[in-house]
VOPAGU-2260 file (C-alpha; in pm, 1 decimal, decimal comma):
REM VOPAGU-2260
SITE   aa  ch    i         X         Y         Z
SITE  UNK   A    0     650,3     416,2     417,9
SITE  UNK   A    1     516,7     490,8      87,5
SITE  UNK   A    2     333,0     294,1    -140,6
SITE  UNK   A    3     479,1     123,7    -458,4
SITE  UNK   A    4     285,4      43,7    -737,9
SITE  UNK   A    5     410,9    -343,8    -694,4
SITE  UNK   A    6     256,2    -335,6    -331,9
SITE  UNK   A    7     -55,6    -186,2    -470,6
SITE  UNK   A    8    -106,2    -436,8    -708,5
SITE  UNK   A    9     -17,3    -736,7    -483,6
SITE  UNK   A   10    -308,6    -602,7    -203,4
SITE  UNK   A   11    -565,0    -858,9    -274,3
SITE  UNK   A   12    -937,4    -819,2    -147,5
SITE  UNK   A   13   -1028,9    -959,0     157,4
SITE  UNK   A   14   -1372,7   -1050,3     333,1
SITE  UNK   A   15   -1391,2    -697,5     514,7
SITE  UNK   A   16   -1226,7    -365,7     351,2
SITE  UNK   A   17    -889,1    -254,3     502,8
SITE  UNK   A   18    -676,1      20,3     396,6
SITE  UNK   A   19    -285,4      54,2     294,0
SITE  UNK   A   20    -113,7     397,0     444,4
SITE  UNK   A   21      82,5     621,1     227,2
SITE  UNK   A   22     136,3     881,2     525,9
SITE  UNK   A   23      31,0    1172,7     613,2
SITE  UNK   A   24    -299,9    1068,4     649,1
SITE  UNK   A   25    -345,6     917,3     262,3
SITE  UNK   A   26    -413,7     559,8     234,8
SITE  UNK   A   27    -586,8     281,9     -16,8
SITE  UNK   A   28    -890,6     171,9      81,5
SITE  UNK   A   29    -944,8    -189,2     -70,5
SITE  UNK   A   30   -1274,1    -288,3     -59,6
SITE  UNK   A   31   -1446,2    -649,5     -42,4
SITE  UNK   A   32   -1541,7    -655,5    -463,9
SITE  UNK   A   33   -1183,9    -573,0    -529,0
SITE  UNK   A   34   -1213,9    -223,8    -574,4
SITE  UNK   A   35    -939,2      41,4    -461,9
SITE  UNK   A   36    -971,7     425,8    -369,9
SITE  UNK   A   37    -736,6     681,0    -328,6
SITE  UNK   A   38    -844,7     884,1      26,8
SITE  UNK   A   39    -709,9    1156,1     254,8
SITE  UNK   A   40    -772,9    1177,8     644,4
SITE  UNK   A   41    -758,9    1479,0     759,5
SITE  UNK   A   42    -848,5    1735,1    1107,7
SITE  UNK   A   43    -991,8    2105,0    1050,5
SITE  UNK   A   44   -1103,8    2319,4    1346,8
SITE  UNK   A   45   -1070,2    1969,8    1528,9
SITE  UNK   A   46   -1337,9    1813,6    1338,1
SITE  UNK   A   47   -1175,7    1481,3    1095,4
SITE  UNK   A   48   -1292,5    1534,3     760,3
SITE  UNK   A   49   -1228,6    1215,0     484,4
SITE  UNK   A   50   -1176,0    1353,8     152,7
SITE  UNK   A   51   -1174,2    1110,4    -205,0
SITE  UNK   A   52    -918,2    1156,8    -503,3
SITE  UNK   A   53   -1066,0     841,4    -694,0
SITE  UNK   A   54   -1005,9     508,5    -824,6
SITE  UNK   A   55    -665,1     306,8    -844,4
SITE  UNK   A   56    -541,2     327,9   -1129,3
């Protein structure tokens, strides 16, 4: 299920970061100070790699 900017904006900080999937492996992770990050999960030669597109908005 994708993300919508209204469910983006109604994630609220809680006392331990979580994250929001997008799919395919992207997701927001919402940290504690209520800061959000754009990242990508992804496997290479069976090693996971974690790559960072930046700040919501």
């Amino acid at each position: 299920m994708k993300l919508t900017d209204a469910k983006i904006k109604a994630a609220k900080p809680k006392e331990k970061p979580y994250k929001l999937a997008d799919g395919h492996g992207m997701y927001l992770d919402i940290r504690p100070n209520g800061s959000k990050y754009w990242r990508l999960k992804y496997r290479i030669f069976n090693k996971e790699k974690l790559l960072s597109f930046g700040v919501y908005p």
